[in-house]
N, C-alpha and C positions, 0 to 999 in steps of 0.2 A: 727806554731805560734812561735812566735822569742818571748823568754824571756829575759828583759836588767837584765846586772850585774852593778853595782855600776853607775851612773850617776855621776823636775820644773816638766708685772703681773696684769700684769693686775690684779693680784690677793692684793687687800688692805691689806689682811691679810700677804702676804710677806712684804710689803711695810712698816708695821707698824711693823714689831720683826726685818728686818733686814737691812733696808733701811742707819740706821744708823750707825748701827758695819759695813759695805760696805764704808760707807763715812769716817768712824774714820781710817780704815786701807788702804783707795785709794790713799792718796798720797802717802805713802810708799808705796804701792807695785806699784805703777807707774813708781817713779822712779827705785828700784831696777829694774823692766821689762823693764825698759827705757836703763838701764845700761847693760842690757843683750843682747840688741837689739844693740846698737851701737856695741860691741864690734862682733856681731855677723857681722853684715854690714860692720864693716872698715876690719874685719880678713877673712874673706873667699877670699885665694885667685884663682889665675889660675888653681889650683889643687884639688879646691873645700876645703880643711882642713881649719879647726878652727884654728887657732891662740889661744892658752890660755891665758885670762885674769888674771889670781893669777897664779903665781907658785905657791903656796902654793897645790892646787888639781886645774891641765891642764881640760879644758875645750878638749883639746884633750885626756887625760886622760878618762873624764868621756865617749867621744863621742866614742873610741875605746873598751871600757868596753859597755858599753851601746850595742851596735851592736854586741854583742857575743851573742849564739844562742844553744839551745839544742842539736839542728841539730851538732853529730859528725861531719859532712863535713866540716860547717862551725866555728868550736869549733875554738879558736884560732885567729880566723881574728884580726892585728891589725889595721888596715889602709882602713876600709870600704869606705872611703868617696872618696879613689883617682875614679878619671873620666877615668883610661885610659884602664884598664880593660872590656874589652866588652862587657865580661859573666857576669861581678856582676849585679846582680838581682836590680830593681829599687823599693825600699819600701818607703811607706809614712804610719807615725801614726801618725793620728788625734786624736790630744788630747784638751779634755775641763774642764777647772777649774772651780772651784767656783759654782757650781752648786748643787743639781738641781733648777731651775724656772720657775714658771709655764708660765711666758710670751715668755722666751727664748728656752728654752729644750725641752719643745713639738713640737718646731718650726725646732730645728736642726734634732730632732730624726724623723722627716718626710720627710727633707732633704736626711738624710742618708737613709733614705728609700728607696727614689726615685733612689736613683744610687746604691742600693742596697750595699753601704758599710756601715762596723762595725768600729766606732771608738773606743774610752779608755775615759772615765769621771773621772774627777781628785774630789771625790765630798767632800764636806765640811758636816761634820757631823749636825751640826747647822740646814743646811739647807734640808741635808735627814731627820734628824726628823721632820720640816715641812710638807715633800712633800714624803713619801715614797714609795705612787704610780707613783712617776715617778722613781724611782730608780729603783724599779719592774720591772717598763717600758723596762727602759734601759735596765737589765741583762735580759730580755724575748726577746728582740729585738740579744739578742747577742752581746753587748757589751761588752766589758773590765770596770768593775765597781773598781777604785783602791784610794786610801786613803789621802786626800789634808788636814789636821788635823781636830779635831772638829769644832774648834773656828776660825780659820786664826786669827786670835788675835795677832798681830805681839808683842804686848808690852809682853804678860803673856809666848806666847811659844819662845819667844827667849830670855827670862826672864833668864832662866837655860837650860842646854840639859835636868832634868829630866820633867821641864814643858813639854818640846817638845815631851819627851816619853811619857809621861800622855796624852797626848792631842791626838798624834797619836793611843795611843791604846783605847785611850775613841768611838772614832771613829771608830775603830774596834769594839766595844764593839755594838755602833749603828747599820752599816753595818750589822753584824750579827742577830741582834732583826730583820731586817726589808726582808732580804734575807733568813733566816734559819739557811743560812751556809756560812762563810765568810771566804777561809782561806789564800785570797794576804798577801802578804807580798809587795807588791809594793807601794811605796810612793811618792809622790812629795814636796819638800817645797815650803810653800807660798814665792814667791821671786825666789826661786829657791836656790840650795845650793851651787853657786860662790861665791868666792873668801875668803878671810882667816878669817874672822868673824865667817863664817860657818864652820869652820874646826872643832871644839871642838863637833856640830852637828851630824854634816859628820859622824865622827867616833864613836858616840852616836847610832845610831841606824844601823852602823852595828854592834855594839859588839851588839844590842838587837834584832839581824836577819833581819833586814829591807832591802830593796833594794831602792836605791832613783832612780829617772830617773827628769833630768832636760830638754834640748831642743835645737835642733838645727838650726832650723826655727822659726818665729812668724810672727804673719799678726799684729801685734802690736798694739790688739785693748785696751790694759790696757794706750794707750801714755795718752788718756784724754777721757772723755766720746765723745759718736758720730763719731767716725773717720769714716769719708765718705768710702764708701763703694770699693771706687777706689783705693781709698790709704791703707786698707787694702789689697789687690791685688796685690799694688805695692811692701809693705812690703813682702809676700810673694816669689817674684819674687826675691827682693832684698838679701832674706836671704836663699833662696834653692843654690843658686851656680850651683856648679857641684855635690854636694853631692848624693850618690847612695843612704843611709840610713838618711829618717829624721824622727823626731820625732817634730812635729809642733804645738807650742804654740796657743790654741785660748781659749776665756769664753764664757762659756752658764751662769754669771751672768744678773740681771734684766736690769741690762741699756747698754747690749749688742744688742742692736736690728740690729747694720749695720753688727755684724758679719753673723747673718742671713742673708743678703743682698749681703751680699759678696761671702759668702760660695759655691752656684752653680759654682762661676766665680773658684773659688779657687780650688774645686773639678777637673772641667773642664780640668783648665792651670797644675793642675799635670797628669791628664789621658793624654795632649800632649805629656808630658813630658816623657813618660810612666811609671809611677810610679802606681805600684799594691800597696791598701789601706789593712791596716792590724789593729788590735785590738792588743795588746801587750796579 
């Protein structure tokens, strides 16, 4: 199991506590994910590597940290993404934010079933207190269960770094009530933690032991609601490259229903590729 270093309802009763805090924080996290997607699209070049959008903290920076591994053999790798290497091994992690929901998450976690892989749920604490039998779900199925803040609250957690601490460890505090035993340390930020805004962040929860993991692929379903099911596909094709290690953006929130729809195809086009699915 590859551990990253430093790096992203049917149910009325969802509909009515969270339908709104989803709406209040969807255009910004559109765009920022919008902003993360082109740069992922125009910089992947022949060689498969990222291009970094901030010097401030390299998007190549995080993606060569990110792919370091327990594994002595592979302790050290900087340049996991070159194509030209034979023997590097082909990994894909499925990763899902904003979750859990009871109209979407039941739906992926039987997906993954089906092809018998373990993804990483990126889950918002808000939303495990609603539904903590699906959270169960997921860590009984073998999941990667890891920390996307309490609240996604863009206004309150990027208010201060110590809001953003509060909010990730509040979340921790849930995780824990609902599992038993909670002890990730793996985070993502809502947005993701590009470019220099985030820097003060960045270095916020590593001095408080955190590990972030942002992403190297997306099937781009935050661009607007309903992205047809094709064009998240295409997005995917678009942002794997040549790369050997990805870590791929998708959400099990409620008005994700095409990434369901897409997801066999998506599954499918990395098993060509031959890319082995792993849970962080």
């Amino acid at each position: 199991m590859f551990l990253f270093s430093i790096g992203f309802v049917a149910g009325t009763k969802f509909l009515n506590k969270s339908s709104s805090a989803e709406n209040n924080t969807l255009a910004k996290d559109n765009q920022a994910l919008q902003g993360n997607k082109d740069s992922v699209l125009k910089n992947v070049d022949n060689a498969g590597e990222i291009t970094p959008p901030d010097k401030s903290q390299t998007n190549a920076e995080n993606l060569n940290n990110t792919t370091k591994t327990t594994n002595p053999s592979s302790e050290g790798t900087t340049s996991p993404n070159k194509s030209g290497d034979s023997a590097t091994k082909k990994e894909a992690f499925l990763t899902f934010d904003d979750g859990p929901t009871t109209n979407i998450t039941p739906q992926i976690l039987k997906i993954l079933d089906d092809y018998n892989i373990k993804a990483t749920f990126f889950v918002v604490g808000q939303n495990a207190e609603n539904y903590p039998e699906l959270v169960r779900e997921e860590k009984a199925k073998g999941h990667s269960i890891e920390n996307h803040t309490y609240s996604h609250d863009y206004k309150y957690i990027y208010a201060s770094t110590s809001n953003f601490i509060k909010d990730i460890e509040k979340n921790n505090q849930v995780l824990t009530s609902i599992l038993g035993e909670y002890n990730s340390k793996i985070i993502r930020f809502p947005g993701g933690s590009f470019g220099s805004k985030r820097a003060p962040y960045r270095e916020a929860v590593k001095k408080a032991g955190y590990t972030y993991i942002d992403w190297n692929a997306l099937n781009g379903d935050a661009e607007k609601l309903n992205v047809p099911a094709d064009k998240l596909l295409e997005n995917i094709k678009s942002t794997v490259g040549n790369q050997s290690h990805l870590v791929i953006l998708m959400h099990d929130s409620a008005t994700k229903a095409t990434t369901v729809e897409a997801l066999p195809k998506i599954i499918e086009y990395l098993k060509s590729k031959g890319y082995e699915f792993k849970p962080m």
